[in-house]
ZAMARGU-4260 file (C-alpha; in steps of 0.2 Angstrom, whole numbers, plus 5000, padded with zeros to 4 digits):
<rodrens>
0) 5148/5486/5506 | 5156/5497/5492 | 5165/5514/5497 | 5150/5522/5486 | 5136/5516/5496
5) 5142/5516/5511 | 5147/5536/5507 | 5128/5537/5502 | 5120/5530/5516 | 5132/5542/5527
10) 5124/5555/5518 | 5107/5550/5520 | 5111/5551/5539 | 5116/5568/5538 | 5103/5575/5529
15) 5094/5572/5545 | 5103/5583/5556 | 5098/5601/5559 | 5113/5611/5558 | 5116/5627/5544
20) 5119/5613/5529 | 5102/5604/5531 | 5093/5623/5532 | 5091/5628/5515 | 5100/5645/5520
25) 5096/5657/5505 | 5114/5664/5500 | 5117/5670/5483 | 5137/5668/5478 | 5138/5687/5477
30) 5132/5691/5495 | 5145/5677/5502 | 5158/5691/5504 | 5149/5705/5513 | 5140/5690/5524
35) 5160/5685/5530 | 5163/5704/5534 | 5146/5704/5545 | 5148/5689/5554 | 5166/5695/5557
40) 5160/5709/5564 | 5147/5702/5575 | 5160/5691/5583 | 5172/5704/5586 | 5159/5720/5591
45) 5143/5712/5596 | 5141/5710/5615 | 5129/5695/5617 | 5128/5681/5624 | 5119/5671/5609
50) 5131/5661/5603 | 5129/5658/5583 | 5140/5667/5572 | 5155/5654/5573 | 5144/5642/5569
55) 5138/5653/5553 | 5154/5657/5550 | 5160/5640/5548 | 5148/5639/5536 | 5150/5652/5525
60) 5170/5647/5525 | 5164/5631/5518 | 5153/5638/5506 | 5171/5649/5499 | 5181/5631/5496
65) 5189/5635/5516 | 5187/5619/5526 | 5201/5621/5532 | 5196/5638/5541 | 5178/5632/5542
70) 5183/5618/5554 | 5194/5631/5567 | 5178/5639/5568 | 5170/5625/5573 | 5183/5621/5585
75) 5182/5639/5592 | 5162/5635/5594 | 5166/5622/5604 | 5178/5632/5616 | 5165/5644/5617
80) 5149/5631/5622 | 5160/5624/5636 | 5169/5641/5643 | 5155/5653/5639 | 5139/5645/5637
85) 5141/5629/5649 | 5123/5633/5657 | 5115/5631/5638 | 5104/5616/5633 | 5117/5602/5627
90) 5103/5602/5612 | 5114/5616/5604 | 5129/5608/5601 | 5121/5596/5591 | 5120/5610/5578
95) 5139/5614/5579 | 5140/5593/5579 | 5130/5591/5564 | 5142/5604/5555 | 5158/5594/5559
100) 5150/5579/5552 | 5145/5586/5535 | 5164/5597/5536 | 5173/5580/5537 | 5159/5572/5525
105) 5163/5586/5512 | 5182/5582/5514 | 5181/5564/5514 | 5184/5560/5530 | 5169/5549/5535
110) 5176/5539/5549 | 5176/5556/5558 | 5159/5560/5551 | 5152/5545/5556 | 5161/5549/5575
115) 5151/5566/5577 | 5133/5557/5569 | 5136/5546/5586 | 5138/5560/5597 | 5121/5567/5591
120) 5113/5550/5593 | 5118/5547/5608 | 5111/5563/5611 | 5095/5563/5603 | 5093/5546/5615
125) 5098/5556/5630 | 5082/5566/5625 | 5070/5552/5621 | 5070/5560/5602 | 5059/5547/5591
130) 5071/5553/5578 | 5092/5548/5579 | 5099/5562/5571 | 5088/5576/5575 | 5077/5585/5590
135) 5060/5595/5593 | 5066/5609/5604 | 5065/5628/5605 | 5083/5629/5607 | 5086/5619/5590
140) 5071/5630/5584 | 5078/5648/5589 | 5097/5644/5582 | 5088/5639/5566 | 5081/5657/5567
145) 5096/5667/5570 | 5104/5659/5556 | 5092/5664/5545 | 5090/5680/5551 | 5107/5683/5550
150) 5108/5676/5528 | 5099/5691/5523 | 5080/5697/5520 | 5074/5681/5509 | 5077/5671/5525
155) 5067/5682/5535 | 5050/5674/5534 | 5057/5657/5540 | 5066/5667/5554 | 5050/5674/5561
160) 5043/5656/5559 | 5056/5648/5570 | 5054/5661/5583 | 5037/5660/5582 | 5039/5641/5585
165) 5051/5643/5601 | 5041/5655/5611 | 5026/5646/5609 | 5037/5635/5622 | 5046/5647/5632
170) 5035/5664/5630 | 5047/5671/5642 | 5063/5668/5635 | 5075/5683/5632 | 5084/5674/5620
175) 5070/5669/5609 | 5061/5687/5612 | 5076/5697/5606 | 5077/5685/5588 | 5058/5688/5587
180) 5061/5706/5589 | 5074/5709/5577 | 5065/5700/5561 | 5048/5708/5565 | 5057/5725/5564
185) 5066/5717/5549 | 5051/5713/5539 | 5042/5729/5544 | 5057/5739/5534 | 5054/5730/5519
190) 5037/5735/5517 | 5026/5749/5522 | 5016/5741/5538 | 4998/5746/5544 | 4996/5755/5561
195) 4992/5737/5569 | 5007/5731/5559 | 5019/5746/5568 | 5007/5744/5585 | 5013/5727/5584
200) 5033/5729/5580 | 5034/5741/5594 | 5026/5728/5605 | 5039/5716/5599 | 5055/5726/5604
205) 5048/5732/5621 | 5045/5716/5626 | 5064/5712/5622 | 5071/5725/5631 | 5059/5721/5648
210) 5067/5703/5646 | 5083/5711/5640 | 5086/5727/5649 | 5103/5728/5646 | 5103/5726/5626
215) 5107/5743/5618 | 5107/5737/5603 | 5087/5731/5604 | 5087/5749/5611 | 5092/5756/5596
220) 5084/5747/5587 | 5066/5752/5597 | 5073/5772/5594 | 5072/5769/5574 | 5056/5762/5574
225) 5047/5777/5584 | 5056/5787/5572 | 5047/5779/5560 | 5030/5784/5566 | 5034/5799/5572
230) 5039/5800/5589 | 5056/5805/5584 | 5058/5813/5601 | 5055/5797/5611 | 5065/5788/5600
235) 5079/5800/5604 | 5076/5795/5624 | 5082/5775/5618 | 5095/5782/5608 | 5103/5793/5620
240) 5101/5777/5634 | 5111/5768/5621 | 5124/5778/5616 | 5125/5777/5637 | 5132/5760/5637
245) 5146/5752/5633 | 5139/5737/5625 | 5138/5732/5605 | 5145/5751/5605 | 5150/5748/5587
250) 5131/5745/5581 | 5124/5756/5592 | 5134/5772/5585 | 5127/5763/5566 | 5109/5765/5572
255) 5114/5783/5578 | 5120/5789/5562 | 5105/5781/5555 | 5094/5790/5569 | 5104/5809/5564
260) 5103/5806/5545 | 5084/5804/5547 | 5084/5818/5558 | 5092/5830/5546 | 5108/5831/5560
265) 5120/5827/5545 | 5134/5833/5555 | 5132/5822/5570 | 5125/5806/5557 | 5143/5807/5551
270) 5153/5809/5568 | 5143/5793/5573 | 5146/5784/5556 | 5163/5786/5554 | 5167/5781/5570
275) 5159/5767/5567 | 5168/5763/5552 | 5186/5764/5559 | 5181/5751/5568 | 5172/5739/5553
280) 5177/5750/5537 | 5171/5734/5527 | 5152/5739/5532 | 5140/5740/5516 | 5127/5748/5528
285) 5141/5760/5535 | 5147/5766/5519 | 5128/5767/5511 | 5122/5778/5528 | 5137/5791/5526
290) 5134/5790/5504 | 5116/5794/5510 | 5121/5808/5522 | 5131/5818/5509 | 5117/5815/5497
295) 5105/5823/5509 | 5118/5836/5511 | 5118/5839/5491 | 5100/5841/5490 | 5100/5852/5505
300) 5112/5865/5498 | 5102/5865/5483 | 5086/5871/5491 | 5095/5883/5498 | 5105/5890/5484
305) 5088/5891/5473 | 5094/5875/5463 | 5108/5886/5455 | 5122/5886/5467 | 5137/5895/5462
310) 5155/5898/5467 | 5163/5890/5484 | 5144/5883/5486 | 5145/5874/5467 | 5165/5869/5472
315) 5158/5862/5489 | 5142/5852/5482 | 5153/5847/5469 | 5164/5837/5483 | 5154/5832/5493
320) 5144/5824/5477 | 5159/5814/5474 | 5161/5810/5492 | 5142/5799/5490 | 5147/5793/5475
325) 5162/5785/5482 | 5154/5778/5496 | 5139/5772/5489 | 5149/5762/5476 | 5160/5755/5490
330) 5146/5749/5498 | 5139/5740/5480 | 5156/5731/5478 | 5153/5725/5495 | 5136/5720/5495
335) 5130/5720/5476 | 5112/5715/5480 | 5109/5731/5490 | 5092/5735/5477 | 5088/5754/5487
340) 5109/5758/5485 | 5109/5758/5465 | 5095/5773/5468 | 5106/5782/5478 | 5121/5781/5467
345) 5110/5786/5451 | 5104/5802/5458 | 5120/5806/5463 | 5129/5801/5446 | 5113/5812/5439
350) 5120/5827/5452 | 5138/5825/5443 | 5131/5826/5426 | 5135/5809/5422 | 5119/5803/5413
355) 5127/5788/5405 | 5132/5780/5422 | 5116/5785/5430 | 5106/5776/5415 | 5119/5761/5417
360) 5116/5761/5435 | 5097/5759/5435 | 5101/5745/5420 | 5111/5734/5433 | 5095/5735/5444
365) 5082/5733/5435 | 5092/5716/5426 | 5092/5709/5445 | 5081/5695/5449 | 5070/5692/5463
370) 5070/5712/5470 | 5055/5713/5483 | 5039/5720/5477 | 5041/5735/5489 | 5056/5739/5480
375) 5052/5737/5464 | 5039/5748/5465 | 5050/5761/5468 | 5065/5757/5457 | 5053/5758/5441
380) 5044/5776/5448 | 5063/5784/5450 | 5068/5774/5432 | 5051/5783/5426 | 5055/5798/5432
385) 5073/5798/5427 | 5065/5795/5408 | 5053/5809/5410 | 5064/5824/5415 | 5084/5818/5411
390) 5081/5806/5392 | 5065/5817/5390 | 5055/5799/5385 | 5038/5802/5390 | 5033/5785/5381
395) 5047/5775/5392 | 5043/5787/5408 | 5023/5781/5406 | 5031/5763/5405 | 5037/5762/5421
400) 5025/5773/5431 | 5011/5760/5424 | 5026/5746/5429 | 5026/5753/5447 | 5005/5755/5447
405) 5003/5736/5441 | 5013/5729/5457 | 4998/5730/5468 | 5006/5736/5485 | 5000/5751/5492
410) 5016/5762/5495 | 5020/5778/5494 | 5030/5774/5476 | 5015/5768/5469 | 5004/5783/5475
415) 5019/5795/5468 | 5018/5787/5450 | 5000/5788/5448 | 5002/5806/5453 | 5016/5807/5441
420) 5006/5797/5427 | 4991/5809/5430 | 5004/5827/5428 | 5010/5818/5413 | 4996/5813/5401
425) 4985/5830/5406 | 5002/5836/5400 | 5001/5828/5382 | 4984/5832/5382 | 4986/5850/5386
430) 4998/5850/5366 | 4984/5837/5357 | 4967/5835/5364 | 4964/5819/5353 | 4978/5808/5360
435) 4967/5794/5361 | 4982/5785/5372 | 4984/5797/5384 | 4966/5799/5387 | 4966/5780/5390
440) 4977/5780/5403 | 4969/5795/5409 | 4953/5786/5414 | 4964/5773/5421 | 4970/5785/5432
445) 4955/5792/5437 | 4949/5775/5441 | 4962/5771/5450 | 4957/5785/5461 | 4940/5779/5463
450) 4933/5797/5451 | 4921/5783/5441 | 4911/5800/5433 | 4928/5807/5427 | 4937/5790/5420
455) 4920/5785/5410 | 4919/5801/5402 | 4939/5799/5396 | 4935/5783/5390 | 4920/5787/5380
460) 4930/5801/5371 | 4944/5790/5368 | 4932/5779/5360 | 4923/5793/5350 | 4938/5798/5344
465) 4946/5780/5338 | 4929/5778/5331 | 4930/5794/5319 | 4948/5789/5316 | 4941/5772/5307
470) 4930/5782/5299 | 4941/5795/5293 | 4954/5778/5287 | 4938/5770/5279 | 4932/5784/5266
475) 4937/5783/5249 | 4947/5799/5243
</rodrens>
């Protein structure tokens, strides 16, 4: 048999595994970086007893040319299984087994690829699996998850689906619960969720922290969400619980700041932040929390100062200002898919009077692909406000607001721009009564609003209006 087809026969073997090579992980080449510094992070600061990261990690080392590295990862997954995690199902080493193989495929080295495809058939027999490489279990199912969970949100539909697949066999299990957990609250950032869809997040993480009462970092996580629904001061009790323990103290002090900065506690966001980031100062999210914290701080001294601060207030918004800037284009370099981040930065370029980077800022975004619709929705109503009252383009401004409206989600960005929309054409209207556009889109608006009577009547003067402009163009001087 030729080295060729025998290499090809090898890799039809391997393509039957389940490890993080055979599971499609969604990673673009740009969020590479930023998913090392995470999973570096994880290993040294989370406090679980999950073990998936050095798997991930050997992945992603592989995925940067590393093999090398990537296999004293795996090595180190190895340690950990038999020292750590001996009382786990064997089934989970096949994934860290499945790795070695396509490592030493990748690198040529196909005797020792062919020795780790034994180990898992071997395996796969011990478990009566009808297949020879691969096997049905909730323990396969659930490290499928967390590797997905932990790629980044386009992976996050497949995440829930795994979990959703394990605890349909062990509805008990901590393990599986906590993963579950963490991608429903994931998923329910992403968009704006119904009351059931809240109802049934919160569910999600109380029943982790029964199974898991000593996970802080599910606490914290729990604290958020009531924040989100308004039961700021029960969240604050989960919070304070979490900030009590010494475990994942790294994260937890994130999801504090976070907590603070929603709170309007800037002061004590920012203690909890930056001691955070002594520890991990690589952390996009770190660095886009405290950017987000001095820009909350900016806009609060306006409102204060009447819009028009002057003097050591001016001099102080002014660094502070530079401050956001600087930490929310740290956290861009680290993560450049961060869609929300370029937001941020633009009203704060806007807040330091530099209207080119702003309008260069929104450009970047608004050139990236596959932005959630949620998002999108509100990156085309701040880009159509930023036309309206900083370039003073009322045609490109109408653009974007209709941009936001056409993306059928209902979200607060969409229900701000046809509010904004509505101000704007009653405004041209208000200077030329026979703007047969702007009365178009008016009705459009009204009908939006379910107001048929008003909408109808708006279209029928438009129409009157283009009709006796026909006329008018018809006649013959």
């Amino acid at each position: 048999m030729s080295k060729n087809s025998e290499k090809d026969q090898l890799k039809d073997r391997l393509e039957q595994l389940r490890c993080h090579f055979t599971w499609k992980l969604l990673i673009e080449d740009v969020e590479i970086a930023d998913l090392e510094n995470r999973v570096f992070d994880q290993i040294e600061f989370l406090d679980t007893k999950f073990n998936v990261t050095q798997n991930l990690l050997a992945y992603v080392k592989h995925l940067k040319g590393q093999n090398k590295e990537a296999l004293q990862s795996l090595n180190q997954a190895e340690d950990l299984f038999q020292t750590e995690h001996a009382g786990q199902s064997e089934v989970r080493r096949l994934v860290t087994w499945g790795n070695y193989a396509w490592l030493y495929y990748h690198t040529g080295r196909l005797e020792e690829a062919q020795i780790y495809l034994d180990k898992v058939e071997s395996t796969c027999k011990k478990f009566a699996s009808p297949s020879c490489y691969s096997v049905e279990s909730p323990d396969m199912d659930c490290e499928e998850g967390w590797a997905l969970l932990k790629c980044g949100g386009k992976n996050y539909e497949r995440a829930k689906a795994c979990f959703e697949k394990a605890l349909e066999v062990e509805p008990e299990n901590p393990e599986f619960n906590t993963g579950y957990a963490i991608v429903v609250y994931r998923l329910d950032g992403f968009s704006k969720a119904s009351e059931m869809g809240e109802a049934f997040c919160l569910h999600t993480l109380k029943r982790a922290i029964e199974l898991n009462p000593e996970d802080a970092y599910i606490k914290a996580l729990l604290a958020l969400k009531l924040q989100d629904i308004r039961q700021e001061a029960e969240g604050e009790k989960y919070i304070e619980e979490a900030l009590r323990s010494m475990s994942s103290q790294t994260y937890v002090f994130r999801f504090a700041g976070k907590f603070y900065r929603r709170k309007g506690s800037f002061d004590k966001a920012l203690h909890f932040l930056k001691t955070a980031l002594r520890a991990t100062p690589s952390s996009a999210f770190l660095h886009h929390q405290v950017g987000l914290c001095y820009r909350s701080q900016v806009f609060q001294m306006k409102v204060g100062t009447i819009r028009q601060p002057r003097g050591w207030d001016r001099e102080y918004i002014d660094k502070i200002t530079k401050s956001a800037i600087s930490h929310l284009e740290f956290a861009l370099e680290q993560k450049p898919t961060m869609e929300i981040a370029y937001i941020h930065l633009a009203d704060m370029y806007l807040e330091a009077g530099n209207y080119r980077k702003a309008e260069d800022t929104y450009k970047t975004v608004l050139s990236m692909k596959s932005i959630p619709e949620e998002k999108l929705q509100e990156i085309y109503f701040r880009y159509g406000r930023f036309n309206e009252f900083h370039r003073k383009s009322e045609v490109d401004a109408i653009i974007y607001y209709l941009k936001a409206i056409k993306i059928k989600k209902s979200t607060f960005s969409r229900k701000n721009s046809v509010s904004a929309l509505e101000k704007l054409v009653l405004k041209k209207l208000r200077r030329n009564k026979a703007d047969i556009e702007s009365l178009s889109i008016l009705g459009f608006v009204y009908k939006l609003k379910g107001e048929m009577g008003e909408a109808l009547e708006c279209y029928e003067r438009a129409l009157r209006l283009a009709a006796g402009s026909e006329n008018s163009e018809g006649r013959v001087p």
